[in-house]
N, C-alpha and C positions, 0 to 999 in steps of 0.2 A: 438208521436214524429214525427215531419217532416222526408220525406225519405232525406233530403237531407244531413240532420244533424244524420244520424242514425250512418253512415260509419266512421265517422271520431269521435263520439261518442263512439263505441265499442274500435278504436285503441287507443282513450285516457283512457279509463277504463283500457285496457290488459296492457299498459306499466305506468300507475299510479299505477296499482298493482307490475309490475319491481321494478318499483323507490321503492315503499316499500317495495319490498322483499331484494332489495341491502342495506335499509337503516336499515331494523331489524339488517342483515346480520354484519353491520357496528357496530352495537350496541354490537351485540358477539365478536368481532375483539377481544378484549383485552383477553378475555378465549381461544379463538381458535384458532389466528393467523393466520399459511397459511393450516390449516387442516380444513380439510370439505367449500371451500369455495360456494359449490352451496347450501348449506342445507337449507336456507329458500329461494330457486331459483323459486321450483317447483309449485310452487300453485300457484305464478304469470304469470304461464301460461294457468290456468286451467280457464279463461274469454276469451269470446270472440270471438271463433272460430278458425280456424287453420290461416287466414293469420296474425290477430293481434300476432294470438301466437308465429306467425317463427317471427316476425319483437321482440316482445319480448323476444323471446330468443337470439337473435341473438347482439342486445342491450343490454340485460343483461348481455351476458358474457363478453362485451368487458368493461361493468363496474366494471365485477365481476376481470376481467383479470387485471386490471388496477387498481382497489383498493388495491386488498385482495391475489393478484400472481405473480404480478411481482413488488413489492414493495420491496422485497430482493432479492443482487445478490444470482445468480445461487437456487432459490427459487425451491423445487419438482416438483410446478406444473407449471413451465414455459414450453410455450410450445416451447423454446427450449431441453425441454428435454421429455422424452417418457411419463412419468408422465403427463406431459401437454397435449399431445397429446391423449393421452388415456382416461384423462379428460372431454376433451374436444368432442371428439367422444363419449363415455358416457351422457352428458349431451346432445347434439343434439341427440341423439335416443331418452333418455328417456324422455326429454319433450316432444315432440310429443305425444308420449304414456299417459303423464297426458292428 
């Protein structure tokens, strides 16, 4: 593969895997609701290396946030409440770590 096209190759893989892990994610909506909304989050970070990975975490959860959390008032995991927060701190540590 040319160098020139490698870079923006890898960030298109890391967050092609996002888009699919938000759209499995979508697919569970109707069984799961607003429980467990990063549950097939974590493997769409595991392409890539670590800068695709922060730019895909970082886009995923503002899709995850935005779908599957703040779609009902005063929802657990909004991060106007601690649940959110807590969440949210949670999934930035642990994607890294995948």
């Amino acid at each position: 593969m040319d160098d020139r096209w490698r870079l923006p190759a890898v960030y298109a893989v890391a967050l092609a895997a996002r888009a699919a892990a938000v759209f499995v994610r979508w697919l569970l909506n109707p069984p799961l609701g607003h429980r467990l909304p990063f549950v097939t989050m974590y493997g769409g970070v595991a392409v890539g290396g670590w800068a695709p990975a922060l730019a895909a975490t970082v886009l995923g959860y503002i899709a995850t946030d935005a779908w599957f959390i703040e779609t009902e008032v005063n929802a657990p995991m909004s991060l106007t409440r601690i649940g959110g927060v807590v969440s949210l701190t949670g999934h930035l540590i642990s994607c890294p770590i995948v």
